[in-house]
N, C-alpha and C positions, 0 to 999 in steps of 0.2 A: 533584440528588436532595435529600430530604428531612436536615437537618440533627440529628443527634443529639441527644439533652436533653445539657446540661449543665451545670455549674454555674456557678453567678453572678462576673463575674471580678472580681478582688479590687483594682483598680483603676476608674477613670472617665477616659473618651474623652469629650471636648465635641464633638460633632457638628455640622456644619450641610450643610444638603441643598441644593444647587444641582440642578435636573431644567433639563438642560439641550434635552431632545426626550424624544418618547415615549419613546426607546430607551436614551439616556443619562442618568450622575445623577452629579454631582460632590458625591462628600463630603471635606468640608476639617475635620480631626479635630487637635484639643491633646489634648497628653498629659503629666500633671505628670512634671520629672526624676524626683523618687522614685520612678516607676514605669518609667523607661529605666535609673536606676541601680544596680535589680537584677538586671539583665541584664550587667553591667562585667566581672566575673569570666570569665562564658562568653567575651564579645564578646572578653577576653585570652588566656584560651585556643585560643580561633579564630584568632587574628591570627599566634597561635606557631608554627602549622602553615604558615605563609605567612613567618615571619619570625624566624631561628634568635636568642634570646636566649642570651649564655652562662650555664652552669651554668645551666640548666633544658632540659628533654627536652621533645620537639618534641608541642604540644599542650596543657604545661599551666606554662608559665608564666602565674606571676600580674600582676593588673592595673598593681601598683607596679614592676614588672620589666618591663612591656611599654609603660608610661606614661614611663619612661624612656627607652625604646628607639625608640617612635615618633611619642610627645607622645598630653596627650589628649583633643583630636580625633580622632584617629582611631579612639580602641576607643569614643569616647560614639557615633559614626557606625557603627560594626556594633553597638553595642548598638541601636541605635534598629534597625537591620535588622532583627534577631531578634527584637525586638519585633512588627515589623510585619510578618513571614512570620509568626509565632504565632499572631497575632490580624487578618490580614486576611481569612481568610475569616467569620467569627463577624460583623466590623465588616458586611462586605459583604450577609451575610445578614440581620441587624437594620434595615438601616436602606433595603433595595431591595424593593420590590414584588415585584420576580422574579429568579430566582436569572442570575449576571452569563453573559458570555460570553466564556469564558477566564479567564486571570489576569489580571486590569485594572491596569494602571501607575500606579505611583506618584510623587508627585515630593512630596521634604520642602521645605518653603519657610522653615524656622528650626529651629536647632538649633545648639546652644553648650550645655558644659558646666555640670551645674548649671543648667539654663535648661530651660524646658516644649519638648516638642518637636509641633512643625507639620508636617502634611502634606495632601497633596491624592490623593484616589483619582478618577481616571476611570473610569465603570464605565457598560460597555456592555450592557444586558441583554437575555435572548430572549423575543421578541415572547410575548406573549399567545397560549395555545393552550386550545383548548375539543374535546373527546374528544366524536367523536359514540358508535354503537354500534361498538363493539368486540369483541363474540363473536356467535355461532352464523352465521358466514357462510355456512357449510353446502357451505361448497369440496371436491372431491375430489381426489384424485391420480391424475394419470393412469395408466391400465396399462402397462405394458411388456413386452415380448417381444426375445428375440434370434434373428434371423432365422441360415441356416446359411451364407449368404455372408459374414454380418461374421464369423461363426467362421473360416472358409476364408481371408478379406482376413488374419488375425489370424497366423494358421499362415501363409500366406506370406510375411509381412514376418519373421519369426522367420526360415524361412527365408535368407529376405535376409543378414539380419544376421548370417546365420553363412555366406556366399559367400566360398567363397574365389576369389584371379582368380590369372592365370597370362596372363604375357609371351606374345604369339604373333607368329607372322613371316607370318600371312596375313591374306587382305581380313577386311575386316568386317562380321561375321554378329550376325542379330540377337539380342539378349541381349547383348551385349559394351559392355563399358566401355572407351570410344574416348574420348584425352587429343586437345582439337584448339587451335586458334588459328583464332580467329570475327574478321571484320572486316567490317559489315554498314555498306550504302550507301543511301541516299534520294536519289534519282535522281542516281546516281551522287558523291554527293558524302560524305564519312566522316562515319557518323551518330554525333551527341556519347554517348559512355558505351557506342557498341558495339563496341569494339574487346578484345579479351580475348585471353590467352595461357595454354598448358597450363591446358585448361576440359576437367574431366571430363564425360561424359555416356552414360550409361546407355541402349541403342539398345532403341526400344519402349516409353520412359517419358514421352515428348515432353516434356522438361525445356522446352526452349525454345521451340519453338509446334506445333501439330500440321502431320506433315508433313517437319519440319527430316530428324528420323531417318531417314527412308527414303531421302534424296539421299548418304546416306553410307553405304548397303552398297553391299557390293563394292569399298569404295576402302580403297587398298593405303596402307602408312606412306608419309609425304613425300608421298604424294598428295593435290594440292587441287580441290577440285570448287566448280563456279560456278552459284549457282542464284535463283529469286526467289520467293520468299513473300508471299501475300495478308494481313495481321494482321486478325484481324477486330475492327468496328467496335466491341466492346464491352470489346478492350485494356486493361490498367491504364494503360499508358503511351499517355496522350493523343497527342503525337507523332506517334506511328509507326501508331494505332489505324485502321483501313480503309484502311492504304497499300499500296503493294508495296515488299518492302523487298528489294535485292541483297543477299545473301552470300557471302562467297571461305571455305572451310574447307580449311582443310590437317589433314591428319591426320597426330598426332606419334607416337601408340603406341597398338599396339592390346591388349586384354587380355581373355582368355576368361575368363567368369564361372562357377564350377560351385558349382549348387547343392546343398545336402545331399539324399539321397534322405530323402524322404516315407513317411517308417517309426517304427517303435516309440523308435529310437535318436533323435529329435529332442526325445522327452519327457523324456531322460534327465537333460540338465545342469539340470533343471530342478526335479528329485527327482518326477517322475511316472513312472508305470512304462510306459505304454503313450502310443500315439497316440490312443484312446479318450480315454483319460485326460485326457491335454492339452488337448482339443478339451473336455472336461466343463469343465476347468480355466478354459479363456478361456471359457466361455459363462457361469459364474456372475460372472467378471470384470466382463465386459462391461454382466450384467446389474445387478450392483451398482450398476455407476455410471449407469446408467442410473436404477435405481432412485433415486441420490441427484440424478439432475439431474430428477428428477420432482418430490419432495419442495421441490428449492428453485424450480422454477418455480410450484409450489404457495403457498408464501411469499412469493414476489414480487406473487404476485396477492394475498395475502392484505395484504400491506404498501400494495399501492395501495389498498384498497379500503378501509385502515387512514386513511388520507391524507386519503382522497376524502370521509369521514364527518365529521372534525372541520374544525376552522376554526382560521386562523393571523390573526395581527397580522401587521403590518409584519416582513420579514425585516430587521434591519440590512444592509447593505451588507460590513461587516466578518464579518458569520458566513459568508456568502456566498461573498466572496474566500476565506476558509478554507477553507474546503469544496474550493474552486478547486487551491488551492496543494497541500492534502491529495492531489487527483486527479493533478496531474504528478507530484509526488514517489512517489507508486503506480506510474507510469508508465517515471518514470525508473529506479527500481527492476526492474521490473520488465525494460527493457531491458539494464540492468546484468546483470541477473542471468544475461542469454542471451548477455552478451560482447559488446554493442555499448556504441552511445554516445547519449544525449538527442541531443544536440545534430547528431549525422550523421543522425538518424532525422529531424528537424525536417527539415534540408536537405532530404533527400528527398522529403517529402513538401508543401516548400515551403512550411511554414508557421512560425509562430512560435509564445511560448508565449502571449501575449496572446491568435492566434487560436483555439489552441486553448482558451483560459478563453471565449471568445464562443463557441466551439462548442458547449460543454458547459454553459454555464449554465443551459440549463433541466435537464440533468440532475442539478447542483446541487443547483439550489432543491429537485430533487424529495426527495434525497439528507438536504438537511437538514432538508425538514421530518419526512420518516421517522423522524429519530433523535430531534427534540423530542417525537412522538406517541410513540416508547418510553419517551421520557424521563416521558411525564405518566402513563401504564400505568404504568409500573414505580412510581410515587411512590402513585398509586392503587391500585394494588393490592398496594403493599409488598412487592417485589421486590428483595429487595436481597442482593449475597453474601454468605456470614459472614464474619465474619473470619479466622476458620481456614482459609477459601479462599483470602482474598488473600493471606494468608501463603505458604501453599504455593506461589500463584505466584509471587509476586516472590521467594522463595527459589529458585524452579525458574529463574528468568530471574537472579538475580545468580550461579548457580552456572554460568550457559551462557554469563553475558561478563565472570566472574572475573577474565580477563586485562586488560580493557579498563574503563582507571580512568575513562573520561569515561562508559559508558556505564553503570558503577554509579555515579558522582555522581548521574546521572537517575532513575535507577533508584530510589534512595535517598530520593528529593523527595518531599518531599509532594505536591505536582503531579501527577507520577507518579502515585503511589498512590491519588490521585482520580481519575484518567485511566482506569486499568485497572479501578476498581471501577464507572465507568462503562460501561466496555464492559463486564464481567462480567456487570452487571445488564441493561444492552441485549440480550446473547445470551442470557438465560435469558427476557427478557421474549420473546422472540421462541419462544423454545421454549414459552411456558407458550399465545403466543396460536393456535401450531399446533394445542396439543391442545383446543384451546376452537372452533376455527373451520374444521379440516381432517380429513378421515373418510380 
């Protein structure tokens, strides 16, 4: 984004520009000490929070109480930090054609007390983008309607979810939840991963392939039934896909299912009064979200189309991987979040994380060039949050991981703080190009 006016800083950086590729620029910057040594005081205060001085409270011992305690070198080397978090973005923006990508590394190459300090900025920046047209695409949003079967699917799994079962001492009839022990053979020899013990299953849902359920009515507990199934060719599990595979099922316990009657009393726990009611209930549901996967299929189109008009430079290779690393860590996240594990989901599906970043690369690239086209909209057409916003949110987000000290250090960063008001302005650029390009 576009950098704010400011004022002029009250010291001088000697510059020199290394353009080491289109993409990269090394700048290697001196800085007189009198301009690191006004930083000593802080940089001893900081170090107290790390380092208990006696007779001083944690945070503000001073520079001659902490230059005792841990020589100094070490508070002239966090002063030079603080210097150089204060004023490396300002440095990076002065002296780069295009704004960097990410926080670019630094490494000081001199610095002694009393003495100028040296360092070197590697700085990767994003490619060249050129905005073709960007409004009146004249995109619409599709209609939607809720038909009366998804109401009915809707009410029945409600249903469902309030069944109660009950212990039964007879065969097994359809609807019943049957506990069994599955041991499935490929001509005749124990197929890898199909052996299972106490496996519920639900008779009439064909949990496990069509077909399975109906070889198990009629049969009694401790009763096992011997049978063989076709898998059809188009299987997830390669394997076993257009084979005939043996089965031996024993049957451990059988349980009847009773559902609630289909009356006014199913809208109750839900504060609707009727069954009318309910069924009004799920259809504006339904149709809501229909309504909003309409809207975003709308924006996606509008986002390619966003893409397709302008022109990029060279992606670095490093924005790229990011992009990449950004998508598993979504991933892994995401499977965390349903009680598995990355790394057993990989197994399964026999790949690695490598192959899944070749998988996904061209969704990547697509991915990042999206966010640079917002990025050059939002700069163009000065889209940016106030500040009053971002306040409120990072106020709203250190008050929801209050507990958790590392995730308000983050929080707290200026990093951070550029990070979110990035996205902020990404999400609003995206609202402003809906109303310009979608009816």
């Amino acid at each position: 984004m576009s950098h704010k006016q400011r004022q002029p800083p009250n010291f001088i950086m000697k510059v020199t520009k290394n353009i080491i590729n289109e993409s990269q620029i090394e700048l290697s910057v001196e800085v007189e000490s009198n301009d690191i040594a006004k930083y000593l005081e802080t940089a001893a205060n900081n170090l107290s929070r790390q380092v208990k001085v006696a007779g001083w409270r944690e945070g503000k011992a001073s520079y001659q109480a902490m230059k005792a305690q841990v020589g100094e070198t070490v508070i002239w080397e966090e002063a030079a930090k603080i210097f150089i978090s204060k004023n490396l973005d300002d440095l990076v923006a002065d002296n780069c054609p295009r704004p960097s990508l990410g926080m670019p590394p630094v490494t000081i190459s001199k610095l002694a007390p009393g003495n100028s300090l040296e360092f070197k900025v590697t700085v990767e920046m994003l490619p060249e983008v050129k905005l073709g047209d960007y409004k009146n695409f004249a995109l619409k949003t599709e209609a939607v309607e809720v038909a009366d079967k998804e109401i009915e699917k809707t009410v029945d799994e409600l249903r469902e979810s309030r069944t109660k079962e009950a212990l039964v001492a007879r065969p097994v009839a359809a609807g019943d939840k049957v506990v069994v022990d599955i041991k499935m053979f490929l001509d005749k020899v124990p197929l890898e991963g199909g052996q299972s013990k106490d496996t519920a299953i639900i008779i009439g849902k064909d949990y496990i392939i069509p077909g399975f359920d109906e070889h198990l009515l009629g049969a009694a507990k401790g009763e096992q039934r011997e049978f063989t199934l076709l898998y059809p060719e188009t299987h997830f599990q390669k394997n076993i896909a257009g084979k005939k595979v043996e089965f031996q099922v024993k049957v451990i316990e059988v349980y009847e299912r009773l559902l609630p009657p289909l009356d006014d009393e199913l809208a109750k726990p839900f504060g609707l009064k009727d069954l009318a009611d309910l069924r009004q209930n799920i259809k504006q549901s339904i149709l809501a979200q229909k309504e909003q996967q309409a809207r975003d299929k709308a924006r996606v189109k509008m986002l390619d189309q966003l893409i397709a008009n302008a022109s990029f430079g060279d992606l670095p290779p490093g924005l790229i991987d990011s992009e990449l690393q950004m998508m598993l860590g979504e991933m892994e996240h995401n499977i965390a979040h349903y009680g598995g594990k990355f790394d057993d989901y990989l197994a399964s599906i026999k790949k690695t994380r490598d192959d899944l970043k070749i998988d996904w690369h061209e969704d990547a690239v697509k991915r990042v060039k999206t966010a640079l086209a917002l990025r050059l909209v939002a700069d163009t057409e000065k889209i940016q949050p106030a500040e009053a916003e971002i306040e409120h949110e990072l106020k709203h987000l250190k008050e929801h991981y209050q507990a958790d000290s590392r995730a308000l250090e983050i929080i707290n960063s200026p990093a951070y703080r550029r990070r979110l008001a990035a996205e902020m302005a990404s999400h609003a650029t995206v609202e402003k190009l809906a109303e310009w390009n979608i009816n």
